[in-house]
NUZA-23925 format. One record per residue (C-alpha): x, y, z; residue in three letters; residue number from 1. Coordinates in nm, 4 decimals. Example, Ala and Ser with C-alpha at 12.3 -4.5 7.8 and 13.67 -1.06 7.14 Angstrom:
REM NUZA-23925
       c1       c2       c3 residu num
   1.2300  -0.4500   0.7800    ALA   1
   1.3670  -0.1060   0.7140    SER   2
//
This chain:
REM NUZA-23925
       c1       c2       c3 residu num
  -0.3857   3.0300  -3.0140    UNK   1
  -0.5914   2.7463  -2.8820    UNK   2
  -0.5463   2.7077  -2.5201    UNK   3
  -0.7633   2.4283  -2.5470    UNK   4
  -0.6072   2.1053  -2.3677    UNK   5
  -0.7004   1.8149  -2.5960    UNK   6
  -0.8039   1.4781  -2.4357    UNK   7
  -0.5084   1.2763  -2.4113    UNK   8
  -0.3737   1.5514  -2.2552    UNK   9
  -0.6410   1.5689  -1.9915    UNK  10
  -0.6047   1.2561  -1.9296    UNK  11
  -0.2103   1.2562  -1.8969    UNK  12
  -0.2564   1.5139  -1.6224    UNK  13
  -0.5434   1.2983  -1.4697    UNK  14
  -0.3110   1.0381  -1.4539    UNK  15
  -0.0382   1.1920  -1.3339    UNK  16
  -0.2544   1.3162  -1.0232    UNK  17
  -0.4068   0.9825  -0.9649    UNK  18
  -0.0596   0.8286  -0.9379    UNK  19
   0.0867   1.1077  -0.6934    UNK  20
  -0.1950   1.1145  -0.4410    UNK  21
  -0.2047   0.7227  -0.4879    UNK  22
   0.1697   0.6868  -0.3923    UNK  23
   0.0742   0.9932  -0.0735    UNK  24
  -0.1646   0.7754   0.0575    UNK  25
  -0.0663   0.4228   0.0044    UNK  26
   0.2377   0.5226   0.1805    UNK  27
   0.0866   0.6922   0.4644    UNK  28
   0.2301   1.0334   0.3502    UNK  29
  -0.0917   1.1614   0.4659    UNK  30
  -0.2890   1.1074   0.7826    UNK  31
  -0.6230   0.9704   0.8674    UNK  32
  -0.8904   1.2227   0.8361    UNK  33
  -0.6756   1.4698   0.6843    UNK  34
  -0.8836   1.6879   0.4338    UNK  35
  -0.7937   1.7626   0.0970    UNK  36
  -0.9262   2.0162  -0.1403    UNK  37
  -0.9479   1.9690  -0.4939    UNK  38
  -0.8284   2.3037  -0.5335    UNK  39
  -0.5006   2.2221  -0.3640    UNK  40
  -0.4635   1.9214  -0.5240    UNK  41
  -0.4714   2.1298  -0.8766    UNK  42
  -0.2441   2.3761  -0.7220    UNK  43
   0.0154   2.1117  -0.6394    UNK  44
   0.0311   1.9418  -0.9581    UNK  45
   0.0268   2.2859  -1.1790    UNK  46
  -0.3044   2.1368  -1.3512    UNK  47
  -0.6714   2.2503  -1.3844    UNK  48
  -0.9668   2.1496  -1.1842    UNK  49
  -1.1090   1.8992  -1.3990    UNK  50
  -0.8323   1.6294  -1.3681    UNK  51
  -0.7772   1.7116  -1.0040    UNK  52
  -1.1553   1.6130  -0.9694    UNK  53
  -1.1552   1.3329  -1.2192    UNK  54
  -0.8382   1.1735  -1.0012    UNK  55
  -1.0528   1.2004  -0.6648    UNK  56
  -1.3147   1.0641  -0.7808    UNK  57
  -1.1140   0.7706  -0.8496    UNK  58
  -0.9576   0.7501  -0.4964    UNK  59
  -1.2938   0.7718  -0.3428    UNK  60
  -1.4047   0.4904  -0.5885    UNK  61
  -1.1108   0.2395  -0.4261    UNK  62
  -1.2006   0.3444  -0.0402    UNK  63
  -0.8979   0.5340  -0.0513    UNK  64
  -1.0623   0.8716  -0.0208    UNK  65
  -1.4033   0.9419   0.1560    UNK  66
  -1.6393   1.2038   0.0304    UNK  67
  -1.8971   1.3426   0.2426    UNK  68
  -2.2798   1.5000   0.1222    UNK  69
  -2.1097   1.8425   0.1871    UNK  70
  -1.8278   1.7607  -0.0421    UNK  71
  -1.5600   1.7380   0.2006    UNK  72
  -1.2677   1.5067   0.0972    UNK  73
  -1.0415   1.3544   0.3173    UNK  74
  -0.8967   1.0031   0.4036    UNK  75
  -1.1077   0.7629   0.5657    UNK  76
  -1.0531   0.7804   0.9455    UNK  77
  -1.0665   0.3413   1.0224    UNK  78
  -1.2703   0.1851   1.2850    UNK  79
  -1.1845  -0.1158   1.4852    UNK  80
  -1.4072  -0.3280   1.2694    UNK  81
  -1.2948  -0.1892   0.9457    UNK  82
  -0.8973  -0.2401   1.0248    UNK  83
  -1.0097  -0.6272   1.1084    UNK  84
  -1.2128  -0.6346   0.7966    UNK  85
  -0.8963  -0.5227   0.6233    UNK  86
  -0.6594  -0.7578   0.8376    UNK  87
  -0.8396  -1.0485   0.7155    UNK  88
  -0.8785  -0.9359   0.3638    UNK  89
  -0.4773  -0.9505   0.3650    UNK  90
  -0.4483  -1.2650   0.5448    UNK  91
  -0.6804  -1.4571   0.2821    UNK  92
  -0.5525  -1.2864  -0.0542    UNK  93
  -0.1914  -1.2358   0.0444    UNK  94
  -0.1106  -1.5530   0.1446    UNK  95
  -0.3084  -1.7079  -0.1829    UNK  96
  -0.0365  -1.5021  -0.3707    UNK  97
   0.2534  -1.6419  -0.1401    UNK  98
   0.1601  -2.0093  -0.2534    UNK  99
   0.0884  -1.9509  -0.5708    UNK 100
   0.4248  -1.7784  -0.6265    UNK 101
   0.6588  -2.0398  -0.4414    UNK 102
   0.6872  -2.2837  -0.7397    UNK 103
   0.8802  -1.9581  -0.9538    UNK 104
   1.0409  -1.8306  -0.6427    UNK 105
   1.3908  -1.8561  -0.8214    UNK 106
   1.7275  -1.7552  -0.6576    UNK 107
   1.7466  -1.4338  -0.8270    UNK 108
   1.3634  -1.3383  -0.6595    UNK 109
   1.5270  -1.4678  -0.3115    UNK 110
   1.8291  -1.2567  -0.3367    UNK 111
   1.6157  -0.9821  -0.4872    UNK 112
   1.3779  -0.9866  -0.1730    UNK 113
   1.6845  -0.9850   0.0918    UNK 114
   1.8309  -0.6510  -0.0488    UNK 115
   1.4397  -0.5089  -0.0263    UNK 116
   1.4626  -0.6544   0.3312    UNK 117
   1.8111  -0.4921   0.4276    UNK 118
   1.6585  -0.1512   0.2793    UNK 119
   1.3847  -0.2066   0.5529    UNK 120
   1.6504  -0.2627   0.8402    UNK 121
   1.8097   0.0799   0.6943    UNK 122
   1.4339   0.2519   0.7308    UNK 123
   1.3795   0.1577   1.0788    UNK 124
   1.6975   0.2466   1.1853    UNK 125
   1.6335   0.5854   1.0417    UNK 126
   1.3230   0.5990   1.1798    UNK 127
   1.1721   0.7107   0.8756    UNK 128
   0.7892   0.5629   0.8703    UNK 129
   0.7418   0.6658   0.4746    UNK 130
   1.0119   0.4806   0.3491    UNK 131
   0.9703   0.1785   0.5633    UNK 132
   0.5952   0.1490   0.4733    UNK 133
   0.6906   0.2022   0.1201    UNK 134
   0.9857  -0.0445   0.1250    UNK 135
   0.7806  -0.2979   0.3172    UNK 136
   0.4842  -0.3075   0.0631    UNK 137
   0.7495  -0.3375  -0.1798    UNK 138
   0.8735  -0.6738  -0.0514    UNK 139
   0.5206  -0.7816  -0.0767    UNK 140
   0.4794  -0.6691  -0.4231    UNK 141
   0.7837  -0.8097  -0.5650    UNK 142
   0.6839  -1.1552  -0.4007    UNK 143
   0.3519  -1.1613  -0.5314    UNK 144
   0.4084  -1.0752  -0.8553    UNK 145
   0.5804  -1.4156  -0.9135    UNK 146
   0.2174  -1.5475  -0.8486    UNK 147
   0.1319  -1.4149  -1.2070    UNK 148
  -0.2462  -1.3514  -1.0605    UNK 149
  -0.2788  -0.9834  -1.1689    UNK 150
  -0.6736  -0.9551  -1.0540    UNK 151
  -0.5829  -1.0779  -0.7096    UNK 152
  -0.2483  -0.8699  -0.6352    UNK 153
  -0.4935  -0.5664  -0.7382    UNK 154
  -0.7305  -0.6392  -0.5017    UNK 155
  -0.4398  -0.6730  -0.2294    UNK 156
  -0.3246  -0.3193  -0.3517    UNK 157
  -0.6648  -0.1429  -0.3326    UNK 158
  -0.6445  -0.3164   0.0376    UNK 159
  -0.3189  -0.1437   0.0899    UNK 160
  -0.4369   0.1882  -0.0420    UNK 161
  -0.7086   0.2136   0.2266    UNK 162
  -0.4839   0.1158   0.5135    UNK 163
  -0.1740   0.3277   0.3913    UNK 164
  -0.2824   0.6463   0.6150    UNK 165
  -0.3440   0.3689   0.9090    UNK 166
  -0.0341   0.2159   0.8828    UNK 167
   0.1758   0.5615   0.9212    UNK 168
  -0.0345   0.5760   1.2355    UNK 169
   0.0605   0.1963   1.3827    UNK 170
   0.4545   0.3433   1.3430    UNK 171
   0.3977   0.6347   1.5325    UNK 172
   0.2207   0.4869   1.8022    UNK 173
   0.4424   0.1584   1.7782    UNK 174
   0.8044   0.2271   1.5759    UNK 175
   0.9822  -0.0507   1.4776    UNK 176
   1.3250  -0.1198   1.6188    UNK 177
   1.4343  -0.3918   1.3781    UNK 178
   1.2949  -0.5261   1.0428    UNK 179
   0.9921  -0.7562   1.0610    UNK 180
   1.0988  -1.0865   1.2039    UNK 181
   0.8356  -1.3070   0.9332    UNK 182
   1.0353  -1.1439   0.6704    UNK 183
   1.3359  -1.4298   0.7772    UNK 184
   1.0606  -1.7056   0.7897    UNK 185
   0.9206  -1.6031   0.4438    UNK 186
   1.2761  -1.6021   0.2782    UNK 187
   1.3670  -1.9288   0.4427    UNK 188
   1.0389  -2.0949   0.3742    UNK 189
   1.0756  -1.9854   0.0151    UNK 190
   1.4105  -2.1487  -0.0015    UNK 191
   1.3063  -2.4612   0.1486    UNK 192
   1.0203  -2.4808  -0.0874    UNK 193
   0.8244  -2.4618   0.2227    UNK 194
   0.5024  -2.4190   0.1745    UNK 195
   0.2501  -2.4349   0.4881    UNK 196
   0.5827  -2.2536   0.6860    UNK 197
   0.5450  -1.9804   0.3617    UNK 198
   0.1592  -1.9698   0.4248    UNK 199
   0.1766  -1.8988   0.8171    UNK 200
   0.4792  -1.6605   0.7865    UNK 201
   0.2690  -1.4295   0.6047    UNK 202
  -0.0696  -1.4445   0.7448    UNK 203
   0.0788  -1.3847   1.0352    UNK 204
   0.3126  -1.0620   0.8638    UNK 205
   0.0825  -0.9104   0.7362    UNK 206
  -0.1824  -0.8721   1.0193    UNK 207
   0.0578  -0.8826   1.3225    UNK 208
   0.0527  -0.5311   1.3654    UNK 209
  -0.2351  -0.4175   1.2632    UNK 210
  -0.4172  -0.6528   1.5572    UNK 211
  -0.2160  -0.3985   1.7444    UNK 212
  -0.4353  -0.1632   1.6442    UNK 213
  -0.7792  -0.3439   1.7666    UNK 214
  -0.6009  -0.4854   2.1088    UNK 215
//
């Protein structure tokens, strides 16, 4: 019998990891610094070494995972300058995708983003950081992909990836008690067909509480 695993295969399972540990991160399922072994990453997904390795070396490529000389993996622990950097990188490209999505922001989208925004309210008042990170970044997603700019809302998703672990961190130190207040301004100003209102709401969303961070 050959045991062999052929390529697609490998690269099903490679997948698979990359995904996972994509999702763990983005969402701030794990915490800054936290190390991670490739060996427990193969462990956890039932797979072999070589996908485990081949899915790391991936993260690390988008910022999302640091290597050191020694090996070591872990998230990437973010300095003051590095969450600005970051901040500013989702002030200029976010709010490009806001305006460039307004003129298709139909009805259905609107209605669409309010039920996203009521499943934040029910995250906070769970008090359940994971799923209100992951709920918030969906709101953002679903906007933006109304833009129809695929390079750009990849760029704002790598940008996410790096800050996931961060942003679990911002929640503990500051938890939410309602939903974020822009969230209103952005719905409104996309049914006004407001566009400089649209452009402020989310600059100012989307690095609010990260300046938190710096202060």
């Amino acid at each position: 019998m050959n045991l062999t695993k052929s390529p697609d295969t490998a690269l099903a399972a490679h997948d698979k990891i990359y995904r996972g540990l994509r999702a763990q991160i983005m969402y701030g399922e794990i915490s800054p610094g936290q190390s991670i072994t490739i060996r427990g990453i193969a462990a956890k997904f039932h797979v072999s070494m070589t996908p485990a390795r081949e899915a790391v070396r991936r993260l690390v490529a988008e910022g999302a995972l640091s290597m050191s000389s020694s090996g070591r993996v872990s998230t990437p622990e973010l300095t003051n300058d590095r969450i600005e950097e970051l901040a500013a990188l989702r002030s200029l490209i976010e709010v490009e995708l806001a305006s460039r999505a307004l003129p298709r922001a139909h009805l259905a989208l609107i209605e669409r983003l309010q039920t996203i925004n009521a499943s934040i309210g029910t995250a906070v008042s769970e008090r359940d950081p994971i799923a209100y990170i992951r709920t918030n970044l969906e709101f953002h997603r679903t906007l933006y992909l109304r833009a129809q700019a695929p390079a750009m809302l990849a760029i704002a998703e790598t940008v996410w990836l790096q800050l996931g672990p961060t942003m679990r961190t911002l929640y503990a130190q500051k938890p939410r008690k309602e939903p974020p207040n822009f969230h209103k301004i952005i719905l409104s100003s996309l049914s006004a067909g407001d566009e400089p209102g649209l452009r402020l709401a989310v600059r100012q969303d989307v690095t609010q509480g990260l300046r938190m961070l710096v202060s």
